[in-house]
FILUM-938398 format. One line per 10 residues: their letters; for each residue x, y, z of C-alpha. Coordinates in steps of 0.05 Angstrom, whole numbers. Layout:
<atoms>
A> X Y Z | ... $
</atoms>
This chain:
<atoms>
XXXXXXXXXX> 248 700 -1293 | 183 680 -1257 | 140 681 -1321 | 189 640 -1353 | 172 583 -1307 | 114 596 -1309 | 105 581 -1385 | 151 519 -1384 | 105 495 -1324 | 44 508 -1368 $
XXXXXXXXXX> 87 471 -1419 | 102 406 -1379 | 23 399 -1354 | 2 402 -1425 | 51 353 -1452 | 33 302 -1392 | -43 313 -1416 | -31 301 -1491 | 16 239 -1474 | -45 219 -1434 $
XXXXXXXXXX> -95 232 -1487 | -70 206 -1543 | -45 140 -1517 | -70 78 -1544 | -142 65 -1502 | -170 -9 -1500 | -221 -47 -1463 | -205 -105 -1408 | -221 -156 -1420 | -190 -202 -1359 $
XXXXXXXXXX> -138 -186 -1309 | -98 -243 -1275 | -51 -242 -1216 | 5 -293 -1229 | 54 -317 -1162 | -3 -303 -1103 | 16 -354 -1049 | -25 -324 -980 | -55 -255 -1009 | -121 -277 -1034 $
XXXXXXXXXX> -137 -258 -1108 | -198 -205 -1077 | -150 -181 -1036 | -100 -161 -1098 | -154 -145 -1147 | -182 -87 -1090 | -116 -53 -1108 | -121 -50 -1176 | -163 12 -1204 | -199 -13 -1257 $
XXXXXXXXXX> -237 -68 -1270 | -255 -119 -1333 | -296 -81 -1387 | -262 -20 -1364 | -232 24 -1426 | -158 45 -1406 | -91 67 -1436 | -17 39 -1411 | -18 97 -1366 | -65 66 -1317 $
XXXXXXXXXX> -26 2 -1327 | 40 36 -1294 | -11 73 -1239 | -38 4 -1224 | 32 -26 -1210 | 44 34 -1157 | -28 21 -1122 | -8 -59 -1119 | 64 -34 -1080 | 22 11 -1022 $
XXXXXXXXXX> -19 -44 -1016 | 46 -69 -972 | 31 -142 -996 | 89 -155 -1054 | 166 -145 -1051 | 162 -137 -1127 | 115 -127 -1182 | 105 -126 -1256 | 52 -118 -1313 | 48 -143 -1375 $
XXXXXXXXXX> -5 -134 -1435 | -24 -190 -1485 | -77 -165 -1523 | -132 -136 -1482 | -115 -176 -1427 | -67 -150 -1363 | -20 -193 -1336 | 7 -180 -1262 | 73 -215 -1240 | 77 -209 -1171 $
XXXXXXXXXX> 126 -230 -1111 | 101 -233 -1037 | 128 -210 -989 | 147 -264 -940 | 94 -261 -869 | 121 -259 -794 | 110 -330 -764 | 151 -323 -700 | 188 -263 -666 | 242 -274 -614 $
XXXXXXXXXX> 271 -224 -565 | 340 -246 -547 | 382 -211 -489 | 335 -148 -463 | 325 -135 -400 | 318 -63 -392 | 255 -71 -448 | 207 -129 -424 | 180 -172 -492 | 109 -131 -483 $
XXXXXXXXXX> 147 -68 -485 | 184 -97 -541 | 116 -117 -582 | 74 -58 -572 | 135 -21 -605 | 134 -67 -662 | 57 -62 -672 | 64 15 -685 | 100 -2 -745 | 66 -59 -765 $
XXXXXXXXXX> 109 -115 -748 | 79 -180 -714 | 60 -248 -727 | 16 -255 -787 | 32 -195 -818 | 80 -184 -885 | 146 -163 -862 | 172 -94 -894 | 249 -100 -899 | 253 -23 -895 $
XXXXXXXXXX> 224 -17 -833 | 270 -58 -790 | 322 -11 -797 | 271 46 -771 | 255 -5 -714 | 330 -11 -693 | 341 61 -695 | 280 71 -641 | 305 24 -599 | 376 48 -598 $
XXXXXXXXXX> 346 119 -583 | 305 83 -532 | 366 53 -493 | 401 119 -500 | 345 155 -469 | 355 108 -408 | 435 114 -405 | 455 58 -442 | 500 94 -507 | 536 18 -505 $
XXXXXXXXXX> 473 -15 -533 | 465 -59 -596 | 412 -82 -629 | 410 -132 -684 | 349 -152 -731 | 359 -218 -758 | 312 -256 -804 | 308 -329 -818 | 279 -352 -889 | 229 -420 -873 $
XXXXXXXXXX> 188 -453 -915 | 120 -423 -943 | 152 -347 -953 | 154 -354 -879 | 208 -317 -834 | 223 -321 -763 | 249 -246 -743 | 301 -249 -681 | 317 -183 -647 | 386 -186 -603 $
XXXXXXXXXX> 404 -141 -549 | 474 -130 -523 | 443 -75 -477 | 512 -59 -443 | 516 -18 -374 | 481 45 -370 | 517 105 -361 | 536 144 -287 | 523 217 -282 | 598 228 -266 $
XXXXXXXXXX> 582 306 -246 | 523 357 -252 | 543 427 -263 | 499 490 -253 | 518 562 -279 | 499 630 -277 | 463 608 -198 | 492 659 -155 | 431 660 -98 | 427 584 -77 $
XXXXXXXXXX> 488 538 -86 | 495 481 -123 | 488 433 -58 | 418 463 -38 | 388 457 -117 | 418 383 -124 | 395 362 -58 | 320 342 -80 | 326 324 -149 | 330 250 -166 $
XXXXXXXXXX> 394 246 -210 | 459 239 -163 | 521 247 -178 | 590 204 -176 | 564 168 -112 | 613 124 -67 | 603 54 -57 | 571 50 3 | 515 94 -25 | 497 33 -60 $
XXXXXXXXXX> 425 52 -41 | 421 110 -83 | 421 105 -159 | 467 149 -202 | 449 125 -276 | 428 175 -325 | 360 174 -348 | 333 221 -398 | 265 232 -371 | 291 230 -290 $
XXXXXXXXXX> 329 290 -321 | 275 327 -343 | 234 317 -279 | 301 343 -239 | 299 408 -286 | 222 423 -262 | 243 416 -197 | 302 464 -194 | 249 505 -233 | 196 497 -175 $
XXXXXXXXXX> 252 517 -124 | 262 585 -152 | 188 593 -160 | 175 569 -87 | 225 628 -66 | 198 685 -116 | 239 681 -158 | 187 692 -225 | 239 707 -277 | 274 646 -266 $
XXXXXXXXXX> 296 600 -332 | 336 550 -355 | 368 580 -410 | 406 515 -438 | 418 441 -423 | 484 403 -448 | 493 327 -436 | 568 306 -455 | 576 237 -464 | 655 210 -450 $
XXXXXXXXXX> 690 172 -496 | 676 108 -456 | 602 117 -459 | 597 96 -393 | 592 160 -364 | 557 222 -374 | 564 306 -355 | 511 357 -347 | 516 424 -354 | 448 472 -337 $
XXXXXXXXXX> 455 545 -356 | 403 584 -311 | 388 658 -305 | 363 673 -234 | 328 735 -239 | 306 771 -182 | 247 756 -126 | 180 784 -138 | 135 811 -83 | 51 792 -83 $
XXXXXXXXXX> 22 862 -91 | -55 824 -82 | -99 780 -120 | -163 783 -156 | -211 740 -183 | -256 728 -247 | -303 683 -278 | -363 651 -233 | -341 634 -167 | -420 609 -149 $
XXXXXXXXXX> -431 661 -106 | -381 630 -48 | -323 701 -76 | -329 721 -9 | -311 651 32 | -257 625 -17 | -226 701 -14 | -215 680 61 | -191 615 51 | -139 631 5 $
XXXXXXXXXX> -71 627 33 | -35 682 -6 | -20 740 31 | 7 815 -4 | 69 835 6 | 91 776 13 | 143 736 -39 | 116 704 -91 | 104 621 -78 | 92 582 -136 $
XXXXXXXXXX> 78 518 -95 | 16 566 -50 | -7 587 -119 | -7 517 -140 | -45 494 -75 | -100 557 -80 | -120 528 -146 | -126 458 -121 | -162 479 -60 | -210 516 -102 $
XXXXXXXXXX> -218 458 -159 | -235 424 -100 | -280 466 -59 | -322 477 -129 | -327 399 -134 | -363 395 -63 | -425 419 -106 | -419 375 -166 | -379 428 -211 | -332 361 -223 $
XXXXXXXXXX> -294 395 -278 | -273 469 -254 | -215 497 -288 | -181 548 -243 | -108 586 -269 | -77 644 -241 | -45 697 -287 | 8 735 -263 | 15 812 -281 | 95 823 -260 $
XXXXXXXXXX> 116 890 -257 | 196 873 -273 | 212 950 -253 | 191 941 -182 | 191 873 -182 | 121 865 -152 | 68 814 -180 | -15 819 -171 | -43 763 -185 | -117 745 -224 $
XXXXXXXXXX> -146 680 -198 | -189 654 -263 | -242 609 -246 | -287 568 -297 | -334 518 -251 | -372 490 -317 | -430 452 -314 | -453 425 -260 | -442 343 -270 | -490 280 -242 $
XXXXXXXXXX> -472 215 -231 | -519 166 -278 | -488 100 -252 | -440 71 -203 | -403 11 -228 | -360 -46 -202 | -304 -82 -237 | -258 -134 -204 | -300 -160 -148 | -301 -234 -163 $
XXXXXXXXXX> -319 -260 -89 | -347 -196 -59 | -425 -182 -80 | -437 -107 -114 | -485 -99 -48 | -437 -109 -5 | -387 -47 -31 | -446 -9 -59 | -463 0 19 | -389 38 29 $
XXXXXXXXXX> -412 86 -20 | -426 163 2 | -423 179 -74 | -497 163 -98 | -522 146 -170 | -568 210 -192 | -534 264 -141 | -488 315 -160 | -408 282 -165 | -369 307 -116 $
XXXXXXXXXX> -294 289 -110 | -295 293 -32 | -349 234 -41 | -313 196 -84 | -245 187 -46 | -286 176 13 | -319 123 -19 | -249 94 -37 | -223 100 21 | -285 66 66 $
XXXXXXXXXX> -277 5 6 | -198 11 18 | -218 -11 104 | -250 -77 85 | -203 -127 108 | -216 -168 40 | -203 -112 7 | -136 -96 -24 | -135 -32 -69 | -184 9 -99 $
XXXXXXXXXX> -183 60 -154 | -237 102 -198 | -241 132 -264 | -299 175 -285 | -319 161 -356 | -358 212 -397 | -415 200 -433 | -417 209 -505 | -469 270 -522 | -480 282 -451 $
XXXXXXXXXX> -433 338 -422 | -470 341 -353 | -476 267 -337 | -414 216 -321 | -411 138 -303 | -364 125 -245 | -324 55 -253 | -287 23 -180 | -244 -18 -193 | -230 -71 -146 $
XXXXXXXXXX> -174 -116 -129 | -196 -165 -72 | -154 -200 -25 | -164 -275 10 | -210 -264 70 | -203 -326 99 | -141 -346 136 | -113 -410 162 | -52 -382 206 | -2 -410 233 $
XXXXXXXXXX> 57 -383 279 | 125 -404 295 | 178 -363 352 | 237 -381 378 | 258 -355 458 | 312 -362 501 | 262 -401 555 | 203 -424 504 | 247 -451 445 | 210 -460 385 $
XXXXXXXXXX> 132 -450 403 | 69 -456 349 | -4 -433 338 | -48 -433 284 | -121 -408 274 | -181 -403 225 | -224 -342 210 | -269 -327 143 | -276 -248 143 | -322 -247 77 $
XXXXXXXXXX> -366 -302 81 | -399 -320 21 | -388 -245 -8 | -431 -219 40 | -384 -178 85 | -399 -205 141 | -345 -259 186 | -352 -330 206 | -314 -358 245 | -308 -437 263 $
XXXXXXXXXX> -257 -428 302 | -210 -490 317 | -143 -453 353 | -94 -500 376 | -30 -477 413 | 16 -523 462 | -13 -473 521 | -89 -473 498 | -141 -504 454 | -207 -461 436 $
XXXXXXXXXX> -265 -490 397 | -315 -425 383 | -365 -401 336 | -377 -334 317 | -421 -291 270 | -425 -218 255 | -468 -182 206 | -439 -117 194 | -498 -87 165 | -548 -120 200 $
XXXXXXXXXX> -589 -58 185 | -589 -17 124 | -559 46 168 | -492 11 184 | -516 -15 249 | -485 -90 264 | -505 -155 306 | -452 -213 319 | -452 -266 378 | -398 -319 392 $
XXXXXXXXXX> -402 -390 432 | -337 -421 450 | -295 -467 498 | -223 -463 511 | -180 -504 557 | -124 -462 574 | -50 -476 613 | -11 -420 635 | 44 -456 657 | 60 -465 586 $
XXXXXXXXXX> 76 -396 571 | 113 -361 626 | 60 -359 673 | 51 -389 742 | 19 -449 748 | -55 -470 741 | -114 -490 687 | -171 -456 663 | -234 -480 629 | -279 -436 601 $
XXXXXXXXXX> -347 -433 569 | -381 -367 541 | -432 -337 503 | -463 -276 477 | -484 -222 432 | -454 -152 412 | -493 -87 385 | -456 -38 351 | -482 30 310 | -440 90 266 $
XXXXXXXXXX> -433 145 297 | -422 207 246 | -382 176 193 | -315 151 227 | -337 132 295 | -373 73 324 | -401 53 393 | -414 -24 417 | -448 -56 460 | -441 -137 491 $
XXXXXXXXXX> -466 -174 538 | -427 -249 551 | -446 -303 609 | -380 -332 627 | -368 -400 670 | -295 -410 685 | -259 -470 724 | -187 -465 754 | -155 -520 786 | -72 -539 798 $
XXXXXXXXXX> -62 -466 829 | 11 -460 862 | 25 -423 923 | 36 -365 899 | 26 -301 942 | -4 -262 886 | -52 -319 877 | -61 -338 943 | -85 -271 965 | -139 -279 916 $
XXXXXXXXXX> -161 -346 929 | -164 -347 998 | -231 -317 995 | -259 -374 960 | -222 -432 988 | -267 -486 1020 | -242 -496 1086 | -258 -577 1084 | -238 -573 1016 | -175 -537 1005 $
XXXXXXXXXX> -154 -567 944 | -221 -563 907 | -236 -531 846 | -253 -463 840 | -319 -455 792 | -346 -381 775 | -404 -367 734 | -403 -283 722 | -446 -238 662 | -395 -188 634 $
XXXXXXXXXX> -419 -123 604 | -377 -78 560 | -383 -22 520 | -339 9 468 | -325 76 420 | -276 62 360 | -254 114 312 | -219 101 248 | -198 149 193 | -143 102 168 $
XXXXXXXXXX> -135 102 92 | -137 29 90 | -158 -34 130 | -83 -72 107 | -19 -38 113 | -47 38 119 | 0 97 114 | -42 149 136 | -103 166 182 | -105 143 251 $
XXXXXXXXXX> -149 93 300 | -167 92 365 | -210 48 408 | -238 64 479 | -266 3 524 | -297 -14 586 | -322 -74 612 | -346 -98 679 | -377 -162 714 | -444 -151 734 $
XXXXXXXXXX> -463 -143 804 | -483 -214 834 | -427 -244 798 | -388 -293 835 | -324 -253 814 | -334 -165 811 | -284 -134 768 | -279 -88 722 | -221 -67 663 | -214 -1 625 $
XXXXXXXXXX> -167 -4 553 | -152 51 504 | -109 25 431 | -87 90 395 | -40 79 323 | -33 143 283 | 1 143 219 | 46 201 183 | 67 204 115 | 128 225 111 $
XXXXXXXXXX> 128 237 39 | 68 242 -29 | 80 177 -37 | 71 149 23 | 136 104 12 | 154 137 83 | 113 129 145 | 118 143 213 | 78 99 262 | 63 119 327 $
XXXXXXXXXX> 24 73 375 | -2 65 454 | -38 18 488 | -55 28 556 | -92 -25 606 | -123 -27 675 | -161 -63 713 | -179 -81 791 | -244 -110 834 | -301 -74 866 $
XXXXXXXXXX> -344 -93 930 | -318 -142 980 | -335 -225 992 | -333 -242 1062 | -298 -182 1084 | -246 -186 1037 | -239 -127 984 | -255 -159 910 | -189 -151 865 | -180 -163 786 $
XXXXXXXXXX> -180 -244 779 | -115 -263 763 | -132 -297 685 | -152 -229 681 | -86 -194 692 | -52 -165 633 | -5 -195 598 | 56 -167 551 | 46 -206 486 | 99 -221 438 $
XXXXXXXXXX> 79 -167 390 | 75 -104 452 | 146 -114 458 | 187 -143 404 | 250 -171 424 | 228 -202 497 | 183 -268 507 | 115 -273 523 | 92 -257 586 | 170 -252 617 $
XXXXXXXXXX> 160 -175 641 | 127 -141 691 | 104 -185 763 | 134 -257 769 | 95 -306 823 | 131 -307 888 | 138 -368 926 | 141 -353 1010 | 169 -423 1042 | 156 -416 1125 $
XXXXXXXXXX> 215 -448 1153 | 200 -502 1207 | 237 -534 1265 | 230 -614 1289 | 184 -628 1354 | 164 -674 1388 | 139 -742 1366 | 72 -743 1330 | 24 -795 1337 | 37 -839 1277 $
XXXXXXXXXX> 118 -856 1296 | 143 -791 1261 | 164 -713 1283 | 122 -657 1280 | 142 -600 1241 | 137 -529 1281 | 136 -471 1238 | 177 -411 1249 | 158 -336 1257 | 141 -316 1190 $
XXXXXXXXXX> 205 -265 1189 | 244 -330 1176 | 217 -348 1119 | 252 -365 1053 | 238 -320 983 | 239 -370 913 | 245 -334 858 | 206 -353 806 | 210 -338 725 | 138 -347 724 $
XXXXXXXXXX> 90 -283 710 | 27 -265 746 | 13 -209 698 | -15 -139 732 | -73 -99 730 | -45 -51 689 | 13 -50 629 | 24 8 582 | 57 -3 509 | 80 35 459 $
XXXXXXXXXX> 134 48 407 | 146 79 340 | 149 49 277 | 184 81 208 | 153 54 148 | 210 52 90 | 211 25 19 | 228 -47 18 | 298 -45 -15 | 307 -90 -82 $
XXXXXXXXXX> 228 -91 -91 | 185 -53 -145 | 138 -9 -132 | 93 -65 -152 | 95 -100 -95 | 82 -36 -40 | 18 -61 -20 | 38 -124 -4 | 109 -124 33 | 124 -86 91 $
XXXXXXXXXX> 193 -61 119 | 193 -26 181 | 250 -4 232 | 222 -4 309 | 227 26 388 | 178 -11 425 | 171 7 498 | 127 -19 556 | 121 -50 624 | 64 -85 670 $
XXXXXXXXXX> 51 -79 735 | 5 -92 800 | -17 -32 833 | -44 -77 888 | 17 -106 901 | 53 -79 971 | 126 -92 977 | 121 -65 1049 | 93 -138 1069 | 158 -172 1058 $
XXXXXXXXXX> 187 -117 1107 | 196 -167 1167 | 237 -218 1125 | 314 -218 1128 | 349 -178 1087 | 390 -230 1040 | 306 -257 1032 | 278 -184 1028 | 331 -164 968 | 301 -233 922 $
XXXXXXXXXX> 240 -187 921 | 229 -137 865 | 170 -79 871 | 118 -97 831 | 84 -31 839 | 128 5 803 | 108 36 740 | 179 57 727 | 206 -2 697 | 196 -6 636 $
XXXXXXXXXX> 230 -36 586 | 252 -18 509 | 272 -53 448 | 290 -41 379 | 291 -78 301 | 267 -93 237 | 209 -128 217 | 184 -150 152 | 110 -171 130 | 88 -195 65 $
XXXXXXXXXX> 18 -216 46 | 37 -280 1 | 6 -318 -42 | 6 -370 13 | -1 -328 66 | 19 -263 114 | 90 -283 138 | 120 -232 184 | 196 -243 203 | 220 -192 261 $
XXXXXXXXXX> 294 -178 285 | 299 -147 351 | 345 -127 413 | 325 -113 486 | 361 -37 500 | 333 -29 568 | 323 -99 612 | 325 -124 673 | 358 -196 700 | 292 -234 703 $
XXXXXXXXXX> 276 -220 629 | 276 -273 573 | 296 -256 504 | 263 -271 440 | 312 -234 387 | 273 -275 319 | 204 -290 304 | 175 -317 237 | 98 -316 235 | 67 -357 172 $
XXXX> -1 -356 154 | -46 -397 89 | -107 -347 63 | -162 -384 15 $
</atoms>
């Protein structure tokens, strides 16, 4: 049987070759292309295999005609011989002037395109009938993928003059279908409820879960089967598989049911591990890092985290691409593992150049600088997110990623693109709050953090407020030195009325000046230095007691009402550490600043103020998407020496203050010590010597307490709270590094611990109960809300909610703020 066709094979060949040879042969002598509208004669001709002059049969006539059709160009074609001449009769097929996506949502139009350029369809090109239907089918599986078994798609094209079409694609992309119920057999160790609980896919949620999502999704599916894989793993359980997946669609299509078959297996015990390949010589200090222990279960996500850890450890001396696997050798009889830790470093790999892309304000120097990766040293991974993440701290910096790209021919040398997505660093902001006491209140204020591209801030600073106006100048060159070490000074004025903003009455002028020093310290810390001349006028002071107690060492007896003018030199020093990931917005890392500053001996005023600012972040999750904020600030502050016998105390415009953002939820400067007013009381006498009555004035236990609303401030406040970070609902991931949600406890008081209650001891008691003590650290108050920030593209705007939970009767509220801001 198989010789037989063999010999009619051997029998059809030679026919097709005798056909072949004894057809008719001529010689071209022209070819024409009859019915060419936009495909260039050239064009046609390269399709055609022969050529005038060219001897050839009717054979390579019809093998001509088939060339002409893969060209793609022609709809139809014939060929026709008159005499030695070939005749070609040929129809275009029409080109793609416009394309039109009609009703898609789930599919943006780039999607949409780059789908269509696989298979050759866009604008310009000849438009293959045949294809469209192949196009349609795609899609549909596309939609299906996604949970949407109601969706239609419809090709439509429009003849126009020209063989021109216009092709119009419409989408009826219907609702996508709800996993109604997720079904797991053959699990027998964990439940259902413990292997659904972290996978993405939910199941027939209620409405108020409206949060959640519950639509189908192929690939979400597939990512939820590697988890419940990862589980099992995580637990020991190595024989673990998912034998079968079924997705039943009902009728409606607007539901779906998944079934997962799974075998379980048994847990396997680590029996030890072992290593091969080159390991550099450091076998003996990664075999003591590793955190797999024997007889111990199995962990797939520790086995997962030794190889990292490794990868990464080899990196540290330029081995950039180390391949590290772990094979397991299971023993399924007693159900014991040993593990072989495979380790392939490479070669070692250099860094030829460093390159920037994306900085369109901000000069290559200035980020170069940030760099602890160096062109010509070994790459090293831990250099390379540290170099990120130092870029990621500029304030005018938004996000920053790297790629390594490979040379071509070079296998030990690599070229290390940033790229670099800047953000305005110069700011006109402005501020509006509303109060219970205040109303609505406004600020606004200037500040160019990258001037010029340099890095380094300028400020010409024009701050107007209905409580103060400052006028300053101010400089800092951040690398003032080529080792990190920075210079800055500032000159300003302000004119400044407390009465304005909660605070007791009086004025303050003040001019300063000076320069601050500061150097790195290892790679996270810094120290500064400063140095600042002060001169500072008060005038319109009210009698307050807290005030009065202060003053009365520099009243001029034949001038009681005078103005007070103090000239002082303030020193201060400072240590700052900062390992947050970045300078807006950061999820993780953690800063903290330490600083003390002091008048100098000599000055008219001696003080001195110590402050500490601590923020840590936690990521709650990989993603950072969830963050927990912690954060305290703690102040305090008092006078040294004496002044005519009287012992020096903190000048009160140097109290602290609770500031709107310390404690959300309760105005400025309405918490902690208000200004008491003591009124002597006075009896008539006899006449005086200008027709009227003197006034005698009674033991001071007679006299009358005012309460006031009015702060002081104290010399010391503490403030704290914590924050949680969550996804902004309704917003793409897109927009994370730009808008903010946070839910908040804020916490805090301020308070005199110079004050002494014990002085109002002699007053009578319905005067003695007006006052509150002062002293006490104890009360402290807490709030709690929401706040939003979003760096727009006019502006930070920050909108906070809030609610006082612990208060006291003198407090004011503030339960919404907006804060707007214009960045150029």
């Amino acid at each position: 049987m198989i010789m037989k066709q063999v010999l009619i094979g051997i029998f059809l060949v030679s026919a097709s070759w005798l056909s072949v040879a004894n057809d008719e042969k001529f010689v071209i002598e022209d070819i024409q292309v009859n019915g060419l509208q936009r495909v260039a004669l050239g064009a046609a001709l390269t399709h055609v295999p022969f050529t005038v002059g060219d001897q050839i049969s009717e054979f390579y006539v019809a093998q001509s005609i088939k060339r002409l059709y893969a060209s793609g160009f022609f709809a139809n074609i014939e060929a026709f011989r008159d005499g030695n001449k070939i005749i070609f009769k040929v129809t275009e097929r029409p080109t793609i002037s416009e394309i039109e996506f009609d009703g898609n949502s789930d599919i943006k139009d780039d999607q949409l395109q780059t789908s269509l350029n696989d298979s050759n369809i866009r604008v310009g090109e000849s438009l293959d009938k045949t294809v469209l239907d192949t196009v349609e089918s795609g899609l549909l599986d596309f939609y299906h993928s996604v949970g949407k078994y109601n969706a239609v798609i419809k090709a439509t094209v429009t003849y126009l003059p020209r063989n021109r079409v216009k092709l119009k694609f419409d989408f009826d992309e219907g609702d996508a279908a709800s996993i109604k119920q997720i079904n797991i057999v053959g699990n027998e160790v964990f439940n259902d409820e413990e292997l659904l609980a972290g996978i993405e896919s939910k199941q027939n949620l209620s409405w108020w879960q409206f949060m959640d999502n519950d639509r189908y999704q192929k690939q979400a599916l597939k990512g939820d089967m590697e988890t419940i894989r990862d589980y099992y793993l995580d637990r020991g359980y190595l024989r673990y598989n998912l034998d079968s997946t079924q997705v039943s669609v009902a009728p409606d299509k607007e539901s779906v049911y998944v079934t997962l078959n799974v075998s379980e297996g048994e847990p396997y015990t680590v029996t030890g591990f072992d290593f091969i390949g080159d390991l550099l010589g450091q076998e003996e200090f990664i075999r003591k890092i590793v955190p797999i222990r024997e007889n111990e279960r199995y962990n797939g996500a520790l086995v997962t985290y030794t190889e990292e850890m490794i990868t990464k450890y080899l990196g540290r001396f330029g081995y950039a691409n180390a391949k590290v696997s772990t094979i397991p050798e299971a023993n399924d009889e007693t159900k014991e593992v040993k593990l072989t830790i495979s380790v392939d470093p490479g070669k070692r790999v250099y860094v030829r150049r460093i390159k920037f892309v994306g900085n369109f304000s901000t000069s290559d120097e200035v980020l170069r600088r940030e760099m602890r990766q160096f062109e010509g040293a070994t790459l090293s991974n831990n250099l390379l997110e540290m170099s990120k993440t130092l870029l990621q701290r500029l304030r005018y910096i938004e996000s920053v990623d790297f790629a390594i790209q490979e040379l071509p021919g070079e296998d030990d040398q690599v070229d290390v693109v940033f790229r670099i997505k800047e953000q305005a660093s110069g700011t006109f902001q402005a501020g509006i709050s509303y109060g219970d006491y205040t109303g609505l209140a406004f600020n606004t204020s200037i500040q160019q953090e990258n001037f010029l591209g340099t890095g380094n801030s300028v400020g010409i600073g024009l701050n107007t407020w209905k409580a103060q106006q400052t006028i300053s100048l101010n400089y800092t060159d951040n690398y003032f030195t080529d080792d990190g070490v920075s210079l800055g000074g500032q000159i300003a004025y302000s004119s400044y009325d407390a009465s304005k903003v909660n605070l007791v009455t009086y004025s303050r002028k003040t001019v300063s000046i000076g320069p601050t020093l500061s150097w790195p310290v290892m790679e996270n810390n810094r120290i500064s230095v400063g140095l600042a001349y002060k001169d500072i006028e008060i005038s319109s002071l009210q009698p307050y007691d807290q005030i009065r107690r202060f003053a009365e060492a520099y009243i001029d007896p034949t001038d009681p009402d005078a103005k007070f003018d103090f000239e002082s030199f303030e020193a201060n020093i400072g240590w700052s550490r900062n390992t947050l990931n970045r300078g807006v917005f950061p999820s993780d890392g953690s800063s903290q600043y330490y600083g003390f500053k002091a008048s100098v001996p000599g000055s008219d005023v001696e003080y001195f103020k110590f402050n500490f600012d601590s923020k840590f972040y936690f990521p709650l999750t990989d993603n950072h998407k969830w963050t927990l904020l912690a954060r305290l600030e703690a102040n305090y502050g008092n006078g040294y020496g004496d002044l005519n016998g009287n012992e020096q105390t903190l000048p009160f415009w140097e109290n602290m203050q609770q500031r709107s953002n310390d404690l959300r939820g309760f105005e400025s400067n309405t918490i902690g010590p208000k200004g008491i007013q003591r009124i002597p009381q006075t009896i008539s006498g006899g006449p005086n010597t200008i027709g009227g009555v003197n006034s005698i004035i009674v033991g001071s236990e007679n006299d009358a307490i005012q309460p006031t609303f009015r702060a002081t401030g104290g010399n010391a406040s503490v403030f704290g709270g914590i924050e949680l970070i969550t996804p902004t609902p309704f917003l793409s991931d897109d927009f994370a590094n730009s808008v903010r949600t946070s839910v908040f406890i804020d916490a805090g008081n301020v308070w005199d611990t110079e004050f002494d209650i014990s002085e109002y001891d002699n007053l009578a008691a319905d005067q003695r109960a007006k006052i509150v003590d002062y002293s006490d650290a104890g009360r402290y108050r807490v709030s709690a809300g929401i706040s939003l920030q979003w760096l727009s593209p006019m502006g930070p705007l920050v909108f906070t909610w809030s609610k006082p939970l612990k208060e006291y009767e003198e407090d004011e509220h503030e339960v919404f703020s907006f804060n707007i801001g214009t960045t150029f």
